[in-house]
N, C-alpha and C positions, 0 to 999 in steps of 0.2 A: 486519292485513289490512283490517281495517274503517277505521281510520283512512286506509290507502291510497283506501280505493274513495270516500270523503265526498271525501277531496280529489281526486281523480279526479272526480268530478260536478259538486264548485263553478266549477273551472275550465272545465267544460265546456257551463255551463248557458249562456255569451254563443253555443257551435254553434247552438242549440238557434233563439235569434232570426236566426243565418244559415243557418238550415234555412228559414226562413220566405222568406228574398229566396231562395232558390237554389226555393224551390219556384214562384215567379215568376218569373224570370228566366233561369234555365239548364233546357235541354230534356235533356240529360244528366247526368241527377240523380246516379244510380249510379255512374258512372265519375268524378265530381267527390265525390260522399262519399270513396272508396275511395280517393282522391288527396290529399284535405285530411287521412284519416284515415294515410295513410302521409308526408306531410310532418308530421303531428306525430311521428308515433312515430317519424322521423328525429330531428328536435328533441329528443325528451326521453333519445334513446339516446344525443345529444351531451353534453347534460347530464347524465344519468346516472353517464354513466362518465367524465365529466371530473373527478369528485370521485377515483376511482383514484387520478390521479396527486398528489392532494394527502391520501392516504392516513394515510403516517406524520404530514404535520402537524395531522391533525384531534385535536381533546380535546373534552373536555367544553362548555367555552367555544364553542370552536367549531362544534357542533352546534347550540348554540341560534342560529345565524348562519340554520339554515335558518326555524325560527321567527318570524325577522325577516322572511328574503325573503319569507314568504306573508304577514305583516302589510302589507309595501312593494306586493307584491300586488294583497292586499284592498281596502287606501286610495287606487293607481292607477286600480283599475277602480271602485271610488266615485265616485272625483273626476273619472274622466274624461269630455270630453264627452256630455252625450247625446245631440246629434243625429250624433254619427261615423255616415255608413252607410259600409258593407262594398259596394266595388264589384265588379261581378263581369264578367270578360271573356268576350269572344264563343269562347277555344280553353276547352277543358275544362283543358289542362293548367294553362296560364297562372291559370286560376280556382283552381283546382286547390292553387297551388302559395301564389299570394296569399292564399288563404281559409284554407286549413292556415298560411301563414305569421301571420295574425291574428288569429285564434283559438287557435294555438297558443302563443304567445310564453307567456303564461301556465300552462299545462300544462308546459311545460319548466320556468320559474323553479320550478313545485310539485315537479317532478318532481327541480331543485338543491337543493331545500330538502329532499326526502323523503331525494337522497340523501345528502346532510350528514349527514342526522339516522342515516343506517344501514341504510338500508332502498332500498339498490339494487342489489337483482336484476333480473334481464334482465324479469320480468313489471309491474315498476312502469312503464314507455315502454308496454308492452304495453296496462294497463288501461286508461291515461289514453290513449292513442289509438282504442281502442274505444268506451269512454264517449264519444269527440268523436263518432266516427261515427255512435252510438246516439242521441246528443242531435239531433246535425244530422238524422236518418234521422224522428225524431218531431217535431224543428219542419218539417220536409219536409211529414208526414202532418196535423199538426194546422193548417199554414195554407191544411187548405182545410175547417177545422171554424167554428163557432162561438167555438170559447173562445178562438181565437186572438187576439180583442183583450186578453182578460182575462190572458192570461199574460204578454202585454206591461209588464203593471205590475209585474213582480216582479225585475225587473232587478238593485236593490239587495239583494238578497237574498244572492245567491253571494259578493259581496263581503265580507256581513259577517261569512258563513260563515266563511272563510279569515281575515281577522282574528283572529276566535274561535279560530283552528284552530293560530293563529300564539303565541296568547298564552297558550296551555296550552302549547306547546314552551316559551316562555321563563319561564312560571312553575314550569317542572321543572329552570330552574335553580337555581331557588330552595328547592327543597323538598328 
């Protein structure tokens, strides 16, 4: 469970800096949390239970597959730009749908990798769509504080998380 909830917040921690433009930008805070956090937890119910149908062919090899996708992950959201900004549209849904669509893509891949590894029940979509909300819901709160420059700098951080997180699955195939 604990392992669920780390990877549940590393994925989550890029909401946290689209909590920051949604608290500038969108006057309908709430009803676009609650829309980015229900497009993930659609996302990750996709991925979750897409592992089902490839039930009988998973093994042990094949587990550590999900290990990889949070390393593939980790190294994406490293290397990825950093001046991407997250645009955000004038309907709440459209925002809504695009902002859960881009912050979530990662949250799903964790969510194929959690569930490869065996661990998808209906509450793993569940956390990892909360935690979005939770994170977006405190970068909302904290870009109208002070420390809001300071947490800017931590960007890299979540990425390495999930690498780390990636490289303990695949070193359990080893052990």
């Amino acid at each position: 469970m604990i392992y669920i909830i780390i990877t549940a917040l590393t994925v989550s921690i890029d909401s946290l800096i689209c909590g920051f433009s949604l608290a500038l930008t969108c006057k309908k805070k709430v009803a676009v949390i609650l829309g980015v956090a229900l497009t993930v937890f659609a996302m990750c119910l996709i991925a979750n239970y897409s592992t089902l149908f490839l039930q009988d062919k998973l093994n042990e090899k094949t587990v550590s597959i999900g290990g990889l996708i949070l390393i593939l992950v980790g190294l994406y959201n490293l290397l990825k730009k950093q001046d991407e900004k997250k645009t955000v549209f004038s309907s709440p849904l459209t925002c809504s749908l695009t902002t859960g669509f881009a912050v979530g893509l990662d949250g799903a891949l964790a969510n194929l990798s959690l569930s490869l590894m065996g661990m998808n029940d209906f509450y793993v979509p569940l956390i990892i769509a909360i935690m979005h909300a939770v994170t977006i819901s405190v970068g909302v709160l904290l870009a109208q504080t002070r420390v809001a420059n300071k947490l800017a700098k931590i960007e890299f951080i979540p990425p390495l998380i999930l690498i780390f997180l990636g490289g303990i699955k695949l070193l359990g195939l080893f052990i």
